[in-house]
C-alpha positions as CSV (number, residue, x, y, z in Angstrom):
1,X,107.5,81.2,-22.7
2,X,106.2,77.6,-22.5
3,X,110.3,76.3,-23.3
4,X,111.4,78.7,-20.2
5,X,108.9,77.5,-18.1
6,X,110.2,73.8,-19.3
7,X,113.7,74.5,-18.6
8,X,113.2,75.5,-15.1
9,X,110.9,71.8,-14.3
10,X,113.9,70.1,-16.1
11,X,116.5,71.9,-13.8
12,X,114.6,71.7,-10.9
13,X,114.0,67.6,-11.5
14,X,117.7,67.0,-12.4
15,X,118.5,68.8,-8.7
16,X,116.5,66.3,-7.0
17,X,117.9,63.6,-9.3
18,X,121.6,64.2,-8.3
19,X,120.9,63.6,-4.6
20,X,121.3,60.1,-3.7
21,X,119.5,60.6,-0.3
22,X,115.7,58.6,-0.6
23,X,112.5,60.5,0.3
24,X,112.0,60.5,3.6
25,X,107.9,60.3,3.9
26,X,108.1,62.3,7.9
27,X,110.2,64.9,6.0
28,X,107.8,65.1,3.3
29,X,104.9,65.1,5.1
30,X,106.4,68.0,7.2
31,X,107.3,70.4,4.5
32,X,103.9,70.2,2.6
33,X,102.6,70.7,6.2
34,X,103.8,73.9,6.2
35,X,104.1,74.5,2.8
36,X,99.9,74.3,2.9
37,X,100.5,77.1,5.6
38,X,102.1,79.3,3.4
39,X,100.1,79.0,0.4
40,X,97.1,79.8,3.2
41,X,98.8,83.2,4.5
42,X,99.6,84.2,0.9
43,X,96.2,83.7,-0.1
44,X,95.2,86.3,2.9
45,X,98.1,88.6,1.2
46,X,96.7,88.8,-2.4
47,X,93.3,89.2,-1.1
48,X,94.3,92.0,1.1
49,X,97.0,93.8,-1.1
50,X,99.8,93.2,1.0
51,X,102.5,93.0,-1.0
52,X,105.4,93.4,1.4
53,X,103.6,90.4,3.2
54,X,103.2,88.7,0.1
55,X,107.3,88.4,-0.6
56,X,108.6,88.0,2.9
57,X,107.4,84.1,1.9
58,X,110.0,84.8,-0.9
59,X,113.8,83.9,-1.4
60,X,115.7,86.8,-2.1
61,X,116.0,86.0,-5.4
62,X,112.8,84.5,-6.7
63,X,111.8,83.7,-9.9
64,X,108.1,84.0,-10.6
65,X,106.4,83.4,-14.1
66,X,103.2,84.4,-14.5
67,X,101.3,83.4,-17.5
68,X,101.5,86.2,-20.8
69,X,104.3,87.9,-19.0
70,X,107.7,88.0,-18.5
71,X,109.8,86.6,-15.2
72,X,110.2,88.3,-12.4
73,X,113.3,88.3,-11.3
74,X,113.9,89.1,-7.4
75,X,111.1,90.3,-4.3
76,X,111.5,93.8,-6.3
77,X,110.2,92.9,-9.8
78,X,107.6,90.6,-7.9
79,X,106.4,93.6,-5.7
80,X,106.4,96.0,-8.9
81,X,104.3,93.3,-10.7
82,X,102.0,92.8,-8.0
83,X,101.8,96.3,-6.7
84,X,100.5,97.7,-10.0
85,X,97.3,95.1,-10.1
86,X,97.0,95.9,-6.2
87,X,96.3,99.7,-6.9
88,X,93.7,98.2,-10.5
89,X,91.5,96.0,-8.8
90,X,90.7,93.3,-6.0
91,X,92.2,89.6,-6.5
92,X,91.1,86.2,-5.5
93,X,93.6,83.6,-5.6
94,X,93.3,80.3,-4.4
95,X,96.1,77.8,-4.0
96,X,95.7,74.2,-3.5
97,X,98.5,72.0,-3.1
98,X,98.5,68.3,-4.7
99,X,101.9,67.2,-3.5
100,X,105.0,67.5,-2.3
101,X,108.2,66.3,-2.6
102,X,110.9,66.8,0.2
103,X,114.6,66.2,0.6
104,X,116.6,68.1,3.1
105,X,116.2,71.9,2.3
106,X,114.6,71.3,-1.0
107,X,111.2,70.7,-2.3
108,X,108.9,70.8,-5.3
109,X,105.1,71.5,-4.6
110,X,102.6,70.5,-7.8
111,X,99.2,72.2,-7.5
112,X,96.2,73.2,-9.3
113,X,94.9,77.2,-8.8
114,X,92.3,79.6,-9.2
115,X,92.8,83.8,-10.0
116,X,90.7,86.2,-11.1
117,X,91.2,90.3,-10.9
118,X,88.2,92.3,-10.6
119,X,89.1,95.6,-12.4
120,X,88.1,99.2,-10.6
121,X,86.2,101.6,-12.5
122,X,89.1,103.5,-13.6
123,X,91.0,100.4,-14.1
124,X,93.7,100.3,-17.4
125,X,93.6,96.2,-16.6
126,X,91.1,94.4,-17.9
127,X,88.9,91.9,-16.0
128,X,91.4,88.8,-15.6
129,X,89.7,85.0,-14.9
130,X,92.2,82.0,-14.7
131,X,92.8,78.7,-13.4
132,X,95.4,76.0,-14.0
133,X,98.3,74.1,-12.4
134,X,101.6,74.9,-11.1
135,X,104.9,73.8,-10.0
136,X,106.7,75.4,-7.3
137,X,110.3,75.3,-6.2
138,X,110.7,75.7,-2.2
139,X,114.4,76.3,-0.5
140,X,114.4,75.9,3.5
141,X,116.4,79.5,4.0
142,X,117.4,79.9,8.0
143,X,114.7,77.7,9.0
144,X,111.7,79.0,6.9
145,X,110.4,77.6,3.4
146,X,111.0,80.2,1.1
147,X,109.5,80.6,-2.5
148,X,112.2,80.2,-4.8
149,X,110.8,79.2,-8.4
150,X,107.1,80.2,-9.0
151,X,105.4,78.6,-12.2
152,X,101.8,78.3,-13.2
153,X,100.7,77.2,-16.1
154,X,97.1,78.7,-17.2
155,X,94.3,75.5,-18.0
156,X,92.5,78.0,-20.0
157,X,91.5,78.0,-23.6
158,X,93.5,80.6,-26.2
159,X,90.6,83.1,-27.2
C-alpha cells in the first residue's frame, strides 16, 4: 500500500519536473485559492452525506486511496466507498491545505487532515478516528479544478 501510494507522489513529481515552464506565484496563489474552496464545500459534503456532491469535485477518473483499503478507481467506486459509511454513521472530516503548487492546468496540494466516523447503533463499521497528511493531485478540467489523485497517509500509531 505504502509503495502504491509512493509510486503515484513519484509520478506526479516527475510530471511537474518535465515542464520547463517556472512557477508562476499569481497562478499559484490562484489555484490554492480555490482549491481551499473546494476542500471547504467537500467538507460540507461528507458531513452531510452527499455523495453525488461529493464527486462532481472529481475527475472522471479519480484515483482515491484511503488508508487500509484498496483504490478507488473512478467517481463510481468512490461513491460505492463512500455511500456504504454514509448509510453506517455520521463523518467529520476536516481538510486543511499547507500548500500548493501550480503550473498551467496542474497542481499538487500537501495537507494535513482530520476524520473520524461515528458508527449508528446498528452499525457493521466500527468507530473510525484518524488524522494525518495528504497529497493531492488537481487537473483544471473545462475550467474547474478537479480531484484527480487523492492520497492520505494516516499519522496514527499501528494498534
Amino acid at each position: 500500500m505504502m509503495i502504491n501510494r509512493l509510486y503515484y507522489l513519484i509520478v506526479v513529481i516527475f510530471i511537474f519536473s518535465c515542464n520547463n515552464k517556472p512557477e508562476n506565484k499569481k497562478e499559484t496563489g490562484g489555484a490554492k485559492k480555490s482549491i481551499m474552496k473546494i476542500n471547504h464545500e467537500l467538507e460540507k459534503c461528507y458531513k452531510s452525506r452527499q455523495v453525488d456532491s461529493l464527486v462532481q469535485y472529481m475527475a472522471d477518473d479519480v484515483i482515491q486511496l484511503p488508508p487500509n483499503s484498496q483504490p478507488l478507481k473512478g467517481k463510481e467506486s468512490v461513491k460505492q466507498y463512500w455511500m456504504q459509511l454514509f448509510k453506517s454513521g455520521n463523518i467529520d472530516f476536516s481538510i486543511r491545505t499547507q500548500e500548493v503548487k501550480s503550473n498551467g492546468s496542474l497542481a499538487v496540494e500537501l495537507g494535513k487532515y482530520n476524520f473520524t466516523f461515528n458508527p449508528d447503533l446498528n452499525s457493521k463499521i466500527p468507530a473510525i478516528v484518524d488524522s494525518g497528511n495528504y497529497v493531492t493531485y488537481w487537473k483544471r478540467i473545462d475550467g474547474n479544478w478537479k480531484l484527480e489523485w487523492d492520497a492520505p497517509v494516516s499519522s496514527q500509531p499501528l494498534h
